[in-house]
Backbone as JSON, one array per atom type, in Angstrom:
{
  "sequence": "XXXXXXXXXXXXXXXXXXXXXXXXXXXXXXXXXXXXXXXXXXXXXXXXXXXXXXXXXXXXXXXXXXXXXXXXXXXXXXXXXXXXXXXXXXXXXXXXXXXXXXXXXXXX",
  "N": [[-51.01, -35.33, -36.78], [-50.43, -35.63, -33.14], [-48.9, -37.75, -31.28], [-49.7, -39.19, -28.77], [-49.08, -38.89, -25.3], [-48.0, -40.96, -22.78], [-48.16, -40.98, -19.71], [-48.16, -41.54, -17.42], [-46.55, -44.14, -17.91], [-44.2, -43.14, -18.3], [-43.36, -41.42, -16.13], [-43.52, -43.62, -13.99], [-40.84, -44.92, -15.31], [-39.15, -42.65, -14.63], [-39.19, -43.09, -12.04], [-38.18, -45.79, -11.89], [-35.4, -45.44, -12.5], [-34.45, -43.15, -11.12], [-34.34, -45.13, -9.35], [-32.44, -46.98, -9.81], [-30.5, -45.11, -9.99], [-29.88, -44.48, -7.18], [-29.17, -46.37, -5.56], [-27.15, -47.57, -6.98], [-25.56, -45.63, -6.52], [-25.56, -46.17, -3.48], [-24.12, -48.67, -3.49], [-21.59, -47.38, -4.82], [-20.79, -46.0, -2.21], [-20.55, -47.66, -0.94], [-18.6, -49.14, -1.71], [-16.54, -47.52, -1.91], [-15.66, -47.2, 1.27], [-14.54, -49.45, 1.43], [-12.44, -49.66, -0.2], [-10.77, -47.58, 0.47], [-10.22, -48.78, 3.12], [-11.95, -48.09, 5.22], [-13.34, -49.81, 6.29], [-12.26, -51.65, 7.62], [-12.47, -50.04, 10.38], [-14.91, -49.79, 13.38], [-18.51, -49.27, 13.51], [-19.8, -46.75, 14.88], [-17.31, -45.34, 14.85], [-16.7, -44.92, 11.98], [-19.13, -43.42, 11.39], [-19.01, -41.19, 13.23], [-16.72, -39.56, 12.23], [-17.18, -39.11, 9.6], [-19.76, -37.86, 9.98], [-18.1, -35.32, 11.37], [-16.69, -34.64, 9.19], [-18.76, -34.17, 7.76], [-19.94, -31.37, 9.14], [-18.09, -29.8, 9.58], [-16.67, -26.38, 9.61], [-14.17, -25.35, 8.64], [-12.46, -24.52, 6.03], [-9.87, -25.09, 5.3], [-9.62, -27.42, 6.41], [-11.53, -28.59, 5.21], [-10.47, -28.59, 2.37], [-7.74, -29.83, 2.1], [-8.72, -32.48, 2.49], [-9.97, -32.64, 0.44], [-7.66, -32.69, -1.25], [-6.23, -34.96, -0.4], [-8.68, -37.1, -0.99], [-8.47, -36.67, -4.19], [-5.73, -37.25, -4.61], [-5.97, -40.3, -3.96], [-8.28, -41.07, -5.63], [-6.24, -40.58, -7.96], [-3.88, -42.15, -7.82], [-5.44, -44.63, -7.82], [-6.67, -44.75, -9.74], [-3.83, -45.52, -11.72], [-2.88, -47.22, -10.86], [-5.09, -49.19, -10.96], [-5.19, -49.34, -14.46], [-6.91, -47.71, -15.4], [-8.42, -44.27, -16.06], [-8.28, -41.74, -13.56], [-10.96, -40.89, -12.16], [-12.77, -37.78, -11.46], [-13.07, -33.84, -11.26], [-11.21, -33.56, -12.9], [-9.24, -31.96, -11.95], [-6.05, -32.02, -11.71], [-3.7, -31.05, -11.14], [-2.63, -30.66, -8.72], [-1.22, -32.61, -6.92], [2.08, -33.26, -6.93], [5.17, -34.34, -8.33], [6.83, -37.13, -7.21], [5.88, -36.69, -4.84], [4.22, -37.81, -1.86], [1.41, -39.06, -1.73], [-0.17, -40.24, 0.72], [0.77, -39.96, 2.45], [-0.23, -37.32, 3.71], [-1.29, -34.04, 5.01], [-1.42, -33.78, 7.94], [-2.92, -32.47, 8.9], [-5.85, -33.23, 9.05], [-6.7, -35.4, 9.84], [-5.84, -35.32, 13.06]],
  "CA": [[-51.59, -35.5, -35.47], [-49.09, -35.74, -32.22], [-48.95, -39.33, -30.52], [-50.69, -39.33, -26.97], [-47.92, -39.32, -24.51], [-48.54, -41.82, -21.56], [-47.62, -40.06, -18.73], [-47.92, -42.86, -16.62], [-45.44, -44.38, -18.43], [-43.01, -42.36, -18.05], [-43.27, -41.04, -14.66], [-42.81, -45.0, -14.01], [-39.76, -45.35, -15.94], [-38.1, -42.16, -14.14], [-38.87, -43.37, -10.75], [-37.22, -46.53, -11.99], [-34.39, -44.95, -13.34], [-34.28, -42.64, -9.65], [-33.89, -46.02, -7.67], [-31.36, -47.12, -9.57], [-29.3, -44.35, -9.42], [-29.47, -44.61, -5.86], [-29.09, -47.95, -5.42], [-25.91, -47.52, -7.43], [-24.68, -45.15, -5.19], [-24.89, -46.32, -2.79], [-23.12, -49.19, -3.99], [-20.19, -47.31, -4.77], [-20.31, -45.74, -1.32], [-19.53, -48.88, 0.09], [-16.87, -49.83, -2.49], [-15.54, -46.63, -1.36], [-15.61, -47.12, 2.6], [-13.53, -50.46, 1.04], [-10.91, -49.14, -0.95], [-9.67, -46.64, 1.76], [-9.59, -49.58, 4.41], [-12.58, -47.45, 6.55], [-14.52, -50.84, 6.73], [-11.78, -51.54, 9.44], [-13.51, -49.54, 11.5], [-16.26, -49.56, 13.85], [-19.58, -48.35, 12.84], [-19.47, -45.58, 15.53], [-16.36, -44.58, 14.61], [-16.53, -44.47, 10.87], [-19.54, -42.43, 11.73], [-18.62, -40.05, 13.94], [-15.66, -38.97, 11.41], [-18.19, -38.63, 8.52], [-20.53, -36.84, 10.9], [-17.24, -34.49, 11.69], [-16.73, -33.99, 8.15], [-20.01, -33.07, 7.1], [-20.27, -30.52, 10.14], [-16.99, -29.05, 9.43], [-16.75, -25.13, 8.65], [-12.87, -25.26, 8.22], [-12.18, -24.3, 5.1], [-8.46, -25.48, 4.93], [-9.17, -28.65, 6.96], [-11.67, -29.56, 3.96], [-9.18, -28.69, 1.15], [-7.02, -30.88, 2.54], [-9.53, -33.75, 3.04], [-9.96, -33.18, -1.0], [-6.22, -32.65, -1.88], [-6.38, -36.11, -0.42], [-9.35, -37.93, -1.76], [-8.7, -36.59, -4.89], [-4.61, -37.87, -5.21], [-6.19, -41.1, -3.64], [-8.46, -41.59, -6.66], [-5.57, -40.99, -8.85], [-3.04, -43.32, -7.81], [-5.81, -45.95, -7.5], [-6.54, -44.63, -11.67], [-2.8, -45.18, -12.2], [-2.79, -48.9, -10.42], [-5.81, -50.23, -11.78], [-4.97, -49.33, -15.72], [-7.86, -46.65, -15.65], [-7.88, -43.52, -15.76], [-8.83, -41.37, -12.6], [-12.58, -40.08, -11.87], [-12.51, -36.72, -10.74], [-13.24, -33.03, -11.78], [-10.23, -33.03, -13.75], [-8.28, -31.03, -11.32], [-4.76, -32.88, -11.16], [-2.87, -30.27, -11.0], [-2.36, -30.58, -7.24], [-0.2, -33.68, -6.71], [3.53, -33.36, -7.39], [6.25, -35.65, -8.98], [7.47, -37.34, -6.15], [5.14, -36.42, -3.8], [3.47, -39.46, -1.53], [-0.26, -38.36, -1.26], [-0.47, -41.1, 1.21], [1.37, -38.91, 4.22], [-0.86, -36.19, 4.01], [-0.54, -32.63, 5.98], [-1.47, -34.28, 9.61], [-4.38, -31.25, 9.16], [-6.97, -33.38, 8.74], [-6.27, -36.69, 10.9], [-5.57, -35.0, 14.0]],
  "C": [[-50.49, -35.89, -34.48], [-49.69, -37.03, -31.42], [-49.45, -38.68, -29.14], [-49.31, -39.92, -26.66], [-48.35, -40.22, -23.04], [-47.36, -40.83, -20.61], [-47.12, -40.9, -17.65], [-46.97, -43.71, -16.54], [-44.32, -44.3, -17.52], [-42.42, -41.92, -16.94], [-42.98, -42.57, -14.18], [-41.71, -45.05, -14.19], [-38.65, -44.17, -14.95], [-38.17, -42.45, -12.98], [-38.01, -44.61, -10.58], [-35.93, -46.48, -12.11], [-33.52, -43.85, -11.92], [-33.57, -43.96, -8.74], [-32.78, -46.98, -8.44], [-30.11, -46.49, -9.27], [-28.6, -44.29, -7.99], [-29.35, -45.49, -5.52], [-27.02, -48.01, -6.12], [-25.0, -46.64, -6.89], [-24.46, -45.27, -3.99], [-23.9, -47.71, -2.22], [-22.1, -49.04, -3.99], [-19.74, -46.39, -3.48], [-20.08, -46.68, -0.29], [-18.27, -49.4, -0.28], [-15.78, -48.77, -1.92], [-14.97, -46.5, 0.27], [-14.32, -48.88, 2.17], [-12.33, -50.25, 0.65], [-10.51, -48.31, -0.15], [-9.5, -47.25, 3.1], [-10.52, -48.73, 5.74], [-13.59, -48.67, 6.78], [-13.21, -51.85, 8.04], [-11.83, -51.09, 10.88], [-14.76, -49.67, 12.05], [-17.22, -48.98, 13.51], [-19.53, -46.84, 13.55], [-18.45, -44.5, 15.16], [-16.54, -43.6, 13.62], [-17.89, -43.06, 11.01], [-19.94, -41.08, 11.83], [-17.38, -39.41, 12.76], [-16.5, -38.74, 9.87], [-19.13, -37.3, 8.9], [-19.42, -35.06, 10.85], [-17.0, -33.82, 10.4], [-17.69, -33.03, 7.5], [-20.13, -31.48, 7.81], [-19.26, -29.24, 10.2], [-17.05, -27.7, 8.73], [-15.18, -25.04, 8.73], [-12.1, -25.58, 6.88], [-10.62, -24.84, 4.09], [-8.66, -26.85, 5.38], [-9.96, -29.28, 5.62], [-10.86, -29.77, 2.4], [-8.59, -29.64, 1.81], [-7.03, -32.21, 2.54], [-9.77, -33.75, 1.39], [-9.23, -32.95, -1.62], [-6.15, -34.35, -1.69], [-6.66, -37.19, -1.1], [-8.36, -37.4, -3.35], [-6.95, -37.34, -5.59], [-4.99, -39.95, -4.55], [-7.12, -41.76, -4.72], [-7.27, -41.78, -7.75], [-4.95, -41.55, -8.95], [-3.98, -44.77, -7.88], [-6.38, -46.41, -9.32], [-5.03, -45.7, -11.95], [-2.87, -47.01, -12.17], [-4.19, -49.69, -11.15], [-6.13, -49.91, -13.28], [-6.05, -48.75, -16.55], [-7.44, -45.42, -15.18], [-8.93, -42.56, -14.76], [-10.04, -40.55, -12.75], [-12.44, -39.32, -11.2], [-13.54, -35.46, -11.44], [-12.36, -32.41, -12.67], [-8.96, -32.26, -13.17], [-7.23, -32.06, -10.7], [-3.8, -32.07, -10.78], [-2.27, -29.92, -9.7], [-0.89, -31.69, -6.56], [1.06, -33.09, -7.63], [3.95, -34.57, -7.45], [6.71, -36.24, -7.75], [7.21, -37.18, -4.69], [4.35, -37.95, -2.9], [2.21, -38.64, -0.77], [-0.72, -39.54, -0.1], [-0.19, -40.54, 2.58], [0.66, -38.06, 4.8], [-0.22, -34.87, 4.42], [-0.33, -33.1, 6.85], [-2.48, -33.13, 9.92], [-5.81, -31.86, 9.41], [-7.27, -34.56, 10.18], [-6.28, -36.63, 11.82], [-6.84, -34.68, 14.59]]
}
């Protein structure tokens, strides 16, 4: 005979399981407006330059914006004795390179 599934349950447990996820993100989208020093900014500001991002159809200006982020997680892997969260794609940063300079593509 098959157990009676509570439905109720369950549907419970994943809406629980929904609000933490989001709850936890957006957690780490504040840790992240921290660790890149954008909580030095004005609310307006920070914003408006999120706003700009999202809105953006420039195809090179967003590469750029995740050649960035993405050597900006890894040096912050390297310094805190973890290793970097990504899609795996390192292969971008060079030896000797300072991912900290940027192009001046994005910034401007």
């Amino acid at each position: 005979m098959r157990k009676v599934r509570d439905y109720d349950a369950e549907l419970k447990a994943l809406e629980s399981r929904a609000k933490a996820i989001k709850a936890r993100r957006i957690e780490q989208l504040g840790q992240l407006v921290t660790a890149t020093g954008a909580d030095a900014l004005d609310m307006e500001t920070l914003a408006g330059a999120l706003l700009d991002a999202v809105t953006s159809q420039n195809a090179e200006v967003k590469e750029a914006w995740r050649v960035k982020g993405s050597a900006f997680f890894q040096r912050r892997g390297r310094k805190g004795g973890r290793t970097a969260v990504g899609n795996g794609d390192s292969g971008n940063a060079q030896p000797g390179d300072d991912p900290a300079s940027g192009s001046g593509t994005a910034s401007d």
